[in-house]
C-alpha positions, -999 to 999 in steps of 0.1 A, spaced: 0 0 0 12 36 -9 12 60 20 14 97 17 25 121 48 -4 140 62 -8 175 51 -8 205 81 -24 238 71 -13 260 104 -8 293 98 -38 313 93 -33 324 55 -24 293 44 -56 280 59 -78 306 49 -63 295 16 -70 260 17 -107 265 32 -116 292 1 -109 259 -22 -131 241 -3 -160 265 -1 -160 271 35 -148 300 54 -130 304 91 -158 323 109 -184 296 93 -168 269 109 -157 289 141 -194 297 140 -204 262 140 -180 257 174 -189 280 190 -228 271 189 -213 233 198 -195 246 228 -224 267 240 -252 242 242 -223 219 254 -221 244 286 -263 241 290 -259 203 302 -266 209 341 -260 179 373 -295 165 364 -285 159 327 -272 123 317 -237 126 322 -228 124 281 -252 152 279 -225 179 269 -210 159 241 -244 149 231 -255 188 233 -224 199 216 -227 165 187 -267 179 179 -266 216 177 -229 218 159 -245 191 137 -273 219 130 -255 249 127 -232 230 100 -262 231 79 -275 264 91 -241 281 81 -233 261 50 -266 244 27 -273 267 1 -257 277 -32 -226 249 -27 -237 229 4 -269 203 7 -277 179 38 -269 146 31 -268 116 56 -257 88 32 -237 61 49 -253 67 85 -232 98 89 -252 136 98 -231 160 75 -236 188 43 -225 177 9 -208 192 -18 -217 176 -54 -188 199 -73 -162 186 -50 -175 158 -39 -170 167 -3 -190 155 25 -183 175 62 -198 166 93 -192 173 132 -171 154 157 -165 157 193 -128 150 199 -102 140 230 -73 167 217 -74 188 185 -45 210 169 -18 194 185 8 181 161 20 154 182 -17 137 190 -43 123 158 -75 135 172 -96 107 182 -136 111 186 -153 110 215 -174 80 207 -163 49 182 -174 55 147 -192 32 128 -185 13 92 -200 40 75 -177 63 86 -149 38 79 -159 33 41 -165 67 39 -130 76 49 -112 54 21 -85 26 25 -79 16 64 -44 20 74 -24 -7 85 3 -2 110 0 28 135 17 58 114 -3 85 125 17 112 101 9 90 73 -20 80 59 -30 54 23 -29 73 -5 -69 78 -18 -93 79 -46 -102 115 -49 -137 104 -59 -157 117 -22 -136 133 6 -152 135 41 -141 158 66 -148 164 101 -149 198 121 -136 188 151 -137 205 181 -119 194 219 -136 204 251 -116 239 253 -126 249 220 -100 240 198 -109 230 163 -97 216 129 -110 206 99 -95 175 90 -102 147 66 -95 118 85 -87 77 82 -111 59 101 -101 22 113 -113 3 140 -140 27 149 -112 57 157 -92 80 139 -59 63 131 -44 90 109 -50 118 85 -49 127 54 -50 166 59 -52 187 93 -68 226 87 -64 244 119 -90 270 128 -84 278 166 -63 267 198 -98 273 218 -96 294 249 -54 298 239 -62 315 214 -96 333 218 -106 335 259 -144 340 251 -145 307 241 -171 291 268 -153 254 281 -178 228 299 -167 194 309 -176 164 287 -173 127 300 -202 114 280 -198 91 250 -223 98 223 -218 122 196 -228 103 164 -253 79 152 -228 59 126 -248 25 117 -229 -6 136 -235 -35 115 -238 -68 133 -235 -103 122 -265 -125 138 
């Protein structure tokens, strides 16, 4: 198998850049994280305790498609996964609650397994943990995730998905450190699980 080493877009022109070829822009997407981290801040005591990554996994999920469908962007939920499509690309976005995003050293992993919709979706599994590398793809559909950690931090990244995690990436588009970089960012703690609703398929 042919491996590739995974693109970083840091700096903020060179992902301004990169997102303009994609059709989405910074504040969108900073938008969409910041109406994530809000509701994710509503979950009170009485709540279930994966009630903030559940909050944060529903209303970012909505605010995707508030910010985005339109001229470029439609819903789509093909393969089990909540996320906006575009058809001139052939690009497919959707939300993910993660452990640690925009850290070099760490592949962020989501906060709940992902299913073997999200795995096909991806492209090729890799084999072997190479987490700067990642199979070299068909450019035929690309999914993305926004993700965003629990102080805020987020990337757009189009990730491999193997074993119901995130083993590596393809390429990492930082937006924001989180309350590093911008200290109105609101922070809430989030233990809970479930942020998707990928399709596990079981033999009987």
């Amino acid at each position: 198998m042919e491996f590739a080493e995974t693109k970083y877009f840091r700096e903020s022109w060179e992902s301004d850049q990169r997102l303009n070829q994609l059709q989405v822009t910074r504040q969108g997407l900073l938008e969409v994280r910041d109406v994530a981290m809000q509701e994710r801040s509503n979950a009170t005591n009485f709540h279930p305790t994966n009630s903030p990554g559940t909050f944060g996994y529903h209303h970012g999920t909505w605010a995707l498609r508030d910010r985005f469908v339109g001229d470029h962007w439609d819903v789509d939920r093909s393969d089990g996964i909540e996320a906006i499509w575009n058809e001139e690309l052939k690009i497919k976005i959707a939300f993910c609650n993660v452990d640690l995003a925009c850290n070099d050293e760490h592949v962020p992993k989501p906060r709940s397994e992902k299913g073997a919709g999200a795995e096909r979706a991806s492209g090729t599994p890799l084999f072997g943990k190479l987490p700067q590398f990642a199979p070299r793809q068909a450019e035929t559909s690309r999914l993305y995730y926004l993700m965003v950690d629990q102080d805020g931090a987020a990337e757009l990244t189009r990730p491999v998905v193997s074993g119901g995690t995130f083993t590596s990436a393809v390429e990492r588009i930082y937006l924001s450190r989180g309350m590093d970089e911008d200290p109105s960012v609101v922070g809430a703690d989030d233990n809970g699980p479930v942020d998707n609703f990928d399709p596990q398929v079981v033999r009987k």
